[in-house]
C-alpha positions as CSV (number, residue, x, y, z in Angstrom):
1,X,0.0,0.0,0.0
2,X,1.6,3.2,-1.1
3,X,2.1,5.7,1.6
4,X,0.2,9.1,2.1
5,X,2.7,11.5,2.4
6,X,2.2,15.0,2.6
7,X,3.0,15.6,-1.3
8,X,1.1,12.2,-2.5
9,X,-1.1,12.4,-5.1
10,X,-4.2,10.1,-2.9
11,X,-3.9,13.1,-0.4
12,X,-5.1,15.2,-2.9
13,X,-8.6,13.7,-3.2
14,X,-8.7,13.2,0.5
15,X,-8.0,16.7,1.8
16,X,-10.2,18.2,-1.0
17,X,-13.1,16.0,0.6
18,X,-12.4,16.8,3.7
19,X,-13.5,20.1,3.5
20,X,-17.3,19.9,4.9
21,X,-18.8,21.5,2.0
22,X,-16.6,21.3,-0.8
23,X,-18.4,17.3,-1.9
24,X,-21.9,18.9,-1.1
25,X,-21.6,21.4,-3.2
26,X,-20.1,19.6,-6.3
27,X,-22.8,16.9,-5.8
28,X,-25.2,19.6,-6.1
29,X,-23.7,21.2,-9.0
30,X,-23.3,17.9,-10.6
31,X,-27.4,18.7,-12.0
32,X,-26.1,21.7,-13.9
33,X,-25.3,25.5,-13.6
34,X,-27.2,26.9,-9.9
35,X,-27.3,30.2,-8.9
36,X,-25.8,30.8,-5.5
37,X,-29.3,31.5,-3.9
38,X,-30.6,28.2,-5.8
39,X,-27.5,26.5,-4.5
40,X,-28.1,27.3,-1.0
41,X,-32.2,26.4,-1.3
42,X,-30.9,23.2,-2.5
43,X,-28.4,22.2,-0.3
44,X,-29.7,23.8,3.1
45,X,-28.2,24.7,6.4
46,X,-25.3,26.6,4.3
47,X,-24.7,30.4,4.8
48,X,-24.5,33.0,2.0
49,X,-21.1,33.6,3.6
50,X,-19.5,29.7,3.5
51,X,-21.2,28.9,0.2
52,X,-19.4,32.1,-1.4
53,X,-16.1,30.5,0.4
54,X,-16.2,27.3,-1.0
55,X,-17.7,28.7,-4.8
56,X,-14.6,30.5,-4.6
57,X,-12.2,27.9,-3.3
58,X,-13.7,25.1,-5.9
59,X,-13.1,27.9,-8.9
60,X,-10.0,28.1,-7.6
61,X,-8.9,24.3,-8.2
62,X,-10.5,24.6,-11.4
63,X,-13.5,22.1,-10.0
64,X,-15.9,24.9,-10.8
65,X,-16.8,28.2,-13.2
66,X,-18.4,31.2,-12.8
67,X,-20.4,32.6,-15.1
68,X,-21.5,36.3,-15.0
69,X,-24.2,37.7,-17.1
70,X,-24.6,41.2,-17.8
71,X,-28.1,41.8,-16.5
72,X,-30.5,44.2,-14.8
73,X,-30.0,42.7,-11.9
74,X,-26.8,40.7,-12.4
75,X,-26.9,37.1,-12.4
76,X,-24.3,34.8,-11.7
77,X,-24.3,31.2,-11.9
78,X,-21.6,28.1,-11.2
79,X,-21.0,25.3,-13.3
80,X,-19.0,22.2,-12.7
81,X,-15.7,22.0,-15.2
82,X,-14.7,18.7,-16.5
83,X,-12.2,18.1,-13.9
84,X,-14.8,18.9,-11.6
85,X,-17.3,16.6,-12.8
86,X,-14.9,13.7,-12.6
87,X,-15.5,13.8,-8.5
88,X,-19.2,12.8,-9.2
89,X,-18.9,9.1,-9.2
90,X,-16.5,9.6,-5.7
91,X,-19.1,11.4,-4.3
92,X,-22.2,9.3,-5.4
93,X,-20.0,6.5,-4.4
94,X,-19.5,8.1,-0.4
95,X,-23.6,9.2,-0.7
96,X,-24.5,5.5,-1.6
97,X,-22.0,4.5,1.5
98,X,-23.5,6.7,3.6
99,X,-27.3,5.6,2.9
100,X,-26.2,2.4,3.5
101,X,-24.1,1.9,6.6
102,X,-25.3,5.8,8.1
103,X,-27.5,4.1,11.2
104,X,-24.4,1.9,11.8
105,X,-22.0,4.6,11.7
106,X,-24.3,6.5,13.7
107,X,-25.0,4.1,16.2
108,X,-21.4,3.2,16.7
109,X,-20.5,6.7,17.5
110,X,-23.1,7.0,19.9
111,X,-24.7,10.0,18.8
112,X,-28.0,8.5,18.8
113,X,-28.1,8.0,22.6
C-alpha cells in the first residue's frame, strides 16, 4: 500500500473531501449550472457567507466556473468544469456509503443516545 505523504497524489482527493462542504456542493452542481441563492435552497443549512467561500475555493482548483451575465440585476451562476465533474462518481460512491451503513455509523458513534 503506497504511503500518504504530505505531497502524495491520494492526499489530494482526501483533503479536497475533507472540507465539509466542498463534496456537497459539487454533488449539487453535478445537476447543472445553480445560482448561489438556488444552490443554498438546494443544499440547506449553508450560509451565503461559507457557500461564497467554497464557490470561490472550488473555482479556484479549477472544480468549478463562474459565469457572470450582464443583466438588470446581475446574475451569476456556477458550473461544474470537467475536472470537476470527474468527482461525481466519488461522491455518489460516499452518498451511496452513507445511505447504507449511516444508522451503523451513527450508532457506533453513539450519537443516537
Amino acid at each position: 500500500m503506497e504511503r500518504l505523504l504530505a505531497d502524495c497524489r491520494a492526499r489530494l482527493g482526501f483533503d479536497l473531501l475533507a472540507h465539509t462542504w466542498n463534496a456537497v456542493v459539487i454533488h449539487a452542481l453535478g445537476q447543472g449550472p445553480r445560482r448561489p441563492v438556488d444552490l443554498r435552497a438546494e443544499i440547506g443549512g449553508i450560509s451565503a457567507k461559507v457557500l461564497n467561500e467554497t464557490l470561490r475555493r472550488l473555482e479556484g482548483y479549477g472544480l468549478v466556473e463562474r459565469q457572470a451575465y450582464a443583466e438588470a440585476p446581475p446574475r451569476v451562476e456556477y458550473a461544474l468544469t470537467g475536472l470537476g465533474r470527474t468527482l461525481l462518481e466519488p461522491i455518489g460512491a460516499l452518498g451511496r456509503w452513507s445511505a447504507e451503513h449511516g444508522d451503523d455509523f451513527v450508532a457506533a458513534q453513539g450519537w443516537d443516545d
